[in-house]
N, C-alpha and C positions, 0 to 999 in steps of 0.2 A: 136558602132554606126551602124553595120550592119544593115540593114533593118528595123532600126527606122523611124518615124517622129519627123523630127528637124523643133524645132523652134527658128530662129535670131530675137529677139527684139532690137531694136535701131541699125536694123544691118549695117547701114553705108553700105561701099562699099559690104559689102557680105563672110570677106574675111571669116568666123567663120561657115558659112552656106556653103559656096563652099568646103572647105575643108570637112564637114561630107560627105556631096554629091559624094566627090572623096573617100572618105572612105565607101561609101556603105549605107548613108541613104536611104532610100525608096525615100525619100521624104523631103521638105526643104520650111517652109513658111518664107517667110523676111519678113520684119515691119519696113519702115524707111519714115518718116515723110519729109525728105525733098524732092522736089522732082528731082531737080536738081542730089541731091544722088542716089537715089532712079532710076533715067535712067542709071547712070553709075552701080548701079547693074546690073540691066537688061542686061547692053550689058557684062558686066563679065560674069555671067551666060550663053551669048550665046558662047563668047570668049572661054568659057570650053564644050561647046555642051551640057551644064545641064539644059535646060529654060522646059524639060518635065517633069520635077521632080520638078520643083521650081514654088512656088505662091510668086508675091512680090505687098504688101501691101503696098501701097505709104498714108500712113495717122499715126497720132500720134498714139504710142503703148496707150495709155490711152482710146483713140476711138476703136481700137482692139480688147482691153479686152473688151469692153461693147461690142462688138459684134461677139457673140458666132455663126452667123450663117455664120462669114466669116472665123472659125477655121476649119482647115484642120486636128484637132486632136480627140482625145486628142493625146498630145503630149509624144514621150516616151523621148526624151530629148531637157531640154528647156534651150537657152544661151542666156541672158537678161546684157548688160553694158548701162543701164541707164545714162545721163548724173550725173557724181557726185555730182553738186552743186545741183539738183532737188530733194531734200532730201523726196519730197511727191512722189517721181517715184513708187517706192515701193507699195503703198498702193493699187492701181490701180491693181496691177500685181497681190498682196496676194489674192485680191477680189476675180480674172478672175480665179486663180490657184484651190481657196472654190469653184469654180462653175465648175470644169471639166476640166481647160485647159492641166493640166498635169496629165496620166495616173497612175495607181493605180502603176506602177512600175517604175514612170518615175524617170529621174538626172532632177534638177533645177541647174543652174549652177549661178550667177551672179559675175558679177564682180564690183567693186569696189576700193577708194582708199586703199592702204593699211592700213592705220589707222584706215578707218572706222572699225565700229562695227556694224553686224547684227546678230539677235537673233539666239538663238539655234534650233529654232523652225518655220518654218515660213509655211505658207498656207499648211498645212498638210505633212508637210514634218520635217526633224532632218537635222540638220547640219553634213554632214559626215566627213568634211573635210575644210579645209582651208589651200588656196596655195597661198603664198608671192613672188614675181616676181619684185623688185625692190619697185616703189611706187604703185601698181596693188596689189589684192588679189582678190582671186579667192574664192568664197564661195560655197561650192559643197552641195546640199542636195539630198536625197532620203527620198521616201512616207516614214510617219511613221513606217510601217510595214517592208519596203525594210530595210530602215535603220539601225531600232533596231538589223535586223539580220546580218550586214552588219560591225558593230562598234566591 
């Protein structure tokens, strides 16, 4: 996490984005559509003294991805928990990922139910991993190329 830029999609209160932050990201864009949410980020982030290192995007992660000139990246690690029942969430993100958003060596991280099922393959990236946390799974990818050397 050291000196990346982190991106929280669907980040809710921030808690996934404040935590790299405290670990040493460079840098930390949020993305949370509500905006009620989206203030108690902000004052979290200032609660932790983090608000010079953090952009927080108060509009739907779906509006985001289409707008590449509000990315702070590309991103070296991106944490995406999608609402679960939005099963089109995904599509949106694979799109923004084919267009730059995550760096040639970046982690994609998503989370999920545990039973879902996401491909081995997704927006230029391989499935490294997958971590089960009661009903949570944790889908970890890396670029193509990170990857294959990685597995």
């Amino acid at each position: 996490v050291s000196g990346c830029r982190f991106l929280d999609v669907y980040a809710g209160t921030g808690a996934v984005g404040i935590e790299a932050l405290s670990r040493g990201a460079a840098s930390a864009t949020f993305v949370e559509a509500n905006p009620k949410t989206a203030q108690l980020l902000k004052k979290n982030l200032a609660a932790c003294q983090l608000t010079e290192r953090a952009v927080v995007r108060t509009t739907a992660a779906e509006t985001f991805f289409q707008r590449s000139d509000w990315w702070e990246g590309p991103y070296d690690l991106v944490f995406a928990d999608p609402p679960y029942a939005d099963a089109d969430a995904l599509e949106a993100f694979e799109d923004a990922c084919n267009l730059g958003l995550l760096s040639a060596d970046g982690v994609l991280v998503i989370e999920r139910l545990a039973k879902a099922s996401l491909p081995t393959a997704f927006a230029r990236t391989q499935l490294v991993k997958r971590y089960v946390y009661g009903d949570t799974a944790l889908f970890v990818y890396r670029s193509a190329s990170e990857g294959a050397r990685s597995t």
